[in-house]
N, C-alpha and C positions, 0 to 999 in steps of 0.2 A: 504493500500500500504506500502510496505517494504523500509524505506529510512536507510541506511548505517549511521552507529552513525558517522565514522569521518566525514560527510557531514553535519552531525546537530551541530557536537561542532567548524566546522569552521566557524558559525555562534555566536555561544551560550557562548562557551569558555570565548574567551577575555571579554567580558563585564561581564561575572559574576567574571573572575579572578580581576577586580578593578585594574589593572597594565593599567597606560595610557604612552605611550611612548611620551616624550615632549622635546627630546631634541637627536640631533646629530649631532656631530661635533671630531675635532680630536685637541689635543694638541702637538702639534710639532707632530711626528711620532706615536701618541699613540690616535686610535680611543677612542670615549666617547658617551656611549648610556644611557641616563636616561630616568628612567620613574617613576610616579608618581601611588603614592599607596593610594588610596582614605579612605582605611579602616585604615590607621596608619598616615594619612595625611603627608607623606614624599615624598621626592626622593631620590632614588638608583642609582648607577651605575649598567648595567647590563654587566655582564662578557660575553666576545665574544669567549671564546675559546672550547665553547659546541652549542648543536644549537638543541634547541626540542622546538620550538616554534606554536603558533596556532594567526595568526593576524587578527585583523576584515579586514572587506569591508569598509566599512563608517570611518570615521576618525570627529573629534572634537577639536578644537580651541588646543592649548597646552601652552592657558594662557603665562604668561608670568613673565623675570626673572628681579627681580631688587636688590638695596640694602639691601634692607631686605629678601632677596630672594627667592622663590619661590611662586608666587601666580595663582592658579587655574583660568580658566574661570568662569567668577560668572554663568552666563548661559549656560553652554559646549556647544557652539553653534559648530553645522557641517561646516566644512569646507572641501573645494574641489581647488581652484586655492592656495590657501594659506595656511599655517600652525596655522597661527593664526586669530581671526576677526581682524574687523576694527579696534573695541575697544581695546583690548589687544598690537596690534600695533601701536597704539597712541602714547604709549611710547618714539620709535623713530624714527618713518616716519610718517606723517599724513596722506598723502595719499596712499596707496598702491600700486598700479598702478606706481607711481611714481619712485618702486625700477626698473623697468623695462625701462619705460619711463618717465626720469626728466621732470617735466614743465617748473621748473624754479631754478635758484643758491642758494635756499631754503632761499630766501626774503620773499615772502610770506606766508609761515609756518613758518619760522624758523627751519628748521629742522636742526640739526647739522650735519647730516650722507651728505646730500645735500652741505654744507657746507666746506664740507672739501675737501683736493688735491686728488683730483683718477688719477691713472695709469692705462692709456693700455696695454697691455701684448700679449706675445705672449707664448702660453701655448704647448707643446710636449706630445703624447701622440704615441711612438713611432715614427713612421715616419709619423704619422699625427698629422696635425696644428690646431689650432682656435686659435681668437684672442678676448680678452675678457677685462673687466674692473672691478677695485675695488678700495675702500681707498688707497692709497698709503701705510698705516702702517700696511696695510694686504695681502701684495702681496704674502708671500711665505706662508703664511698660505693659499690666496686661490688656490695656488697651486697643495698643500699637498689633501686639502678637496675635490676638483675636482680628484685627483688621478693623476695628467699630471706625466710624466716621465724626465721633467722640464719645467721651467718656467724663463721670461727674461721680463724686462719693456721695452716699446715703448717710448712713450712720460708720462708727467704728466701733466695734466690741474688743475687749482684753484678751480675749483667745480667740483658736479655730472653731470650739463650739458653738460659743455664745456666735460667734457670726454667723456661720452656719444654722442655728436658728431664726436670726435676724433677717436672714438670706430669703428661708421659707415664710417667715411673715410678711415681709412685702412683695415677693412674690405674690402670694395670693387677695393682698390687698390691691394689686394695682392690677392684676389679673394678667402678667408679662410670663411666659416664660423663663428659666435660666438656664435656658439652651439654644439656642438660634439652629434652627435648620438649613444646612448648607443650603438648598433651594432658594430659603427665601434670602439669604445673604447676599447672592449672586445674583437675584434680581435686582438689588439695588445697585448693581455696580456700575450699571451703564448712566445714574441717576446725579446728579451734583447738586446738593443743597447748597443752601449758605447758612455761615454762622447764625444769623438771625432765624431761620428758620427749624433750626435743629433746637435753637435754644426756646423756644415757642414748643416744641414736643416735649423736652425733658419741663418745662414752666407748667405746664399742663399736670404731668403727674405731679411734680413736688407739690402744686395745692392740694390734690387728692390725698397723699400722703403727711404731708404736715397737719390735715384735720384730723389724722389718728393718730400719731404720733410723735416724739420728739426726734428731727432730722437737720443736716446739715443744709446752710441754705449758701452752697456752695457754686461758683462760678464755672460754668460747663468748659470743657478743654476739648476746642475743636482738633482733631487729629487729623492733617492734611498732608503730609508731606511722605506718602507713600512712593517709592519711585514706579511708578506706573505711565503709562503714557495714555492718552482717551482713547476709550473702547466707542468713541459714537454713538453712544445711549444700547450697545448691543450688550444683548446678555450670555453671558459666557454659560456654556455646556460642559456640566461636570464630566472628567472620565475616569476610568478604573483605573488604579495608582496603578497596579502591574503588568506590566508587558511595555512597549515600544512608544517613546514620544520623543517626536522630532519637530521641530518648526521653527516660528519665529516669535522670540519671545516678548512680550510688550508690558511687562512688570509684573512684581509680586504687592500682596494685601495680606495681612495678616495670615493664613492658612493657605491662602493660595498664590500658585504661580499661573499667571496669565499668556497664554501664546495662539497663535495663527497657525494652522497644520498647509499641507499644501495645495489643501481644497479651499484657503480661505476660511476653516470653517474656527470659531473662538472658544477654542479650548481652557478651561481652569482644571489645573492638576493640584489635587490637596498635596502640599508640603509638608504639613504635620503629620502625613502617613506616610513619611516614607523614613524616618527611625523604626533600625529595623531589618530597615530589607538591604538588599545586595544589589550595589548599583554594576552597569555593565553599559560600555558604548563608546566611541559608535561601533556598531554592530557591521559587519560583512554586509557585504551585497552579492546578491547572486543572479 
C-alpha cells in the first residue's frame, strides 16, 4: 500500500530531528519559544518570523528550569493534562491539580506560589470578557500571554485560595466565564477597539460589581503592542498543533501564532500547545 511521505514524517520527523520544545512564554511584548537539542544538550531560542515546521502527536515532560538552568526529564515521561510530570513540578507546586484547584493557603506543602497575594482580573479580549486569577506580580504579564486586548484587577486576596474563591464569586456574579474559548478569541482578532471603548465594557461590569461588593476601582491597561501585522478584519482558522505548517507568518497574540499557508488561507496555530512535543523541519520534498 502506497502511504504519502508527508504523512510518515508527520510522525517520524520530530523525534529523529532531537529538537524538544520546553518552553513558551512572552517577555513584555516579545514572544519566546525554546527548545531543547538532545544531540548538543542545549537550549535555543526559536525564531518566529519563518514557519516550516513538522510537530509530533505525543508530547513528553519538558523537564524543568532552575538556577543552574536547564534540566531534562531524567525519564521523558509522556505527558497529556500537563506540561510537565509530577516530579519535575515539585519544584514549585507539589500538587498539581492544585494550580487549578487550591486545597489549601499552601500550609500544608509549603508551596510559595500558594502563598502569595493573587488578583482577580478582568481580562478584554475585544468586546469579550473572562475573569481570571494570578500572583498579583504577574498581572500584566498574564495578560500579554493570554493575548487579552486589556486587562484590569478586581480585588486581591492573601493567598491562592482565598483568590480562587474570589475568582468563582465574580464569576458568577457578572455571569463571565474564566475561560475564553479559542473560537470566540479568534473572532475578535480581525476587530480593533479603542481605548475608550474597551474601557466602557470593563465601566459597565465594575458598576455591577461594586453594588455587591468591595473592589478595586482600578484604571484599565490597554494591551496593544503585540507584534502582529493586520489581519483585514479576517478571522483566522484554528488548526491541529500536529503535523506540517508552512507559510507566511504575520505575528503572534498571546496563545497564538498567526500565518498565511499557500492557499492564502489565515491560519492560527496555538503556541501554548506545543511544550511538549518534538519539533522537526523543514521536512524533505519528494
Amino acid at each position: 500500500m502506497f502511504v504519502r511521505a508527508d504523512l510518515l514524517l508527520k510522525d517520524t520527523v520530530p523525534e529523529m530531528a532531537g529538537r524538544h520544545v520546553v518552553h513558551y512564554g512572552w517577555e513584555d511584548f516579545d514572544p519566546v519559544l525554546l527548545v531543547y537539542d538532545r544531540r548538543t544538550d542545549k537550549t535555543e531560542r526559536l525564531e518566529l518570523d519563518r514557519l516550516d515546521w513538522s510537530l509530533s502527536e505525543a508530547k513528553c515532560c519538558v523537564g524543568s528550569f532552575g538556577e543552574d538552568g536547564y534540566r531534562p526529564c531524567a525519564q521523558a515521561r509522556k505527558v497529556t493534562k500537563f506540561d510537565q510530570c509530577s516530579g519535575c513540578a515539585s519544584s514549585w507546586i507539589a500538587v498539581q491539580s492544585c494550580i487549578y484547584e487550591p486545597q489549601c493557603d499552601g500550609s500544608r506543602c509549603e508551596s510559595r506560589i500558594c502563598k502569595r497575594e493573587h488578583t482577580v482580573y478582568l481580562a478584554l479580549f475585544g468586546s469579550k470578557a473572562k475573569i481570571g486569577m494570578t500572583t498579583s506580580r504577574r498581572l500584566r504579564e498574564r495578560g500579554i500571554e493570554q493575548g487579552a486586548d486589556a486587562i484590569v484587577p478586581l480585588v486581591r486576596k492573601e493567598n491562592r485560595l482565598e483568590g480562587r474563591r474570589a475568582e468563582n464569586e465574580i464569576s458568577r456574579t457578572l455571569r463571565l466565564p474564566q475561560m475564553m474559548q479559542k473560537r470566540k478569541v479568534l473572532e475578535e482578532q480581525g476587530r480593533n477597539l479603542q481605548g475608550e471603548r474597551l474601557d466602557e465594557i470593563y465601566r459597565s461590569y465594575l458598576a455591577t460589581l461594586s453594588s455587591r461588593m468591595d473592589v478595586l476601582d482600578a484604571k484599565l491597561e490597554v494591551l496593544d503592542q503585540y507584534p502582529m501585522k493586520d489581519l483585514g478584519g479576517r478571522v483566522p482558522q484554528l488548526v491541529d498543533t500536529a503535523g506540517k505548517h508552512r507559510g507566511t507568518v504575520l505575528g503572534s497574540k498571546g496563545k497564538f501564532l498567526f500565518y498565511e499557508d499557500h492557499l492564502s488561507k489565515l491560519n492560527a496555530l496555538e503556541l501554548a500547545d506545543l511544550p511538549g512535543r518534538h519539533l522537526g523541519g523543514p521536512a524533505k520534498r519528494y
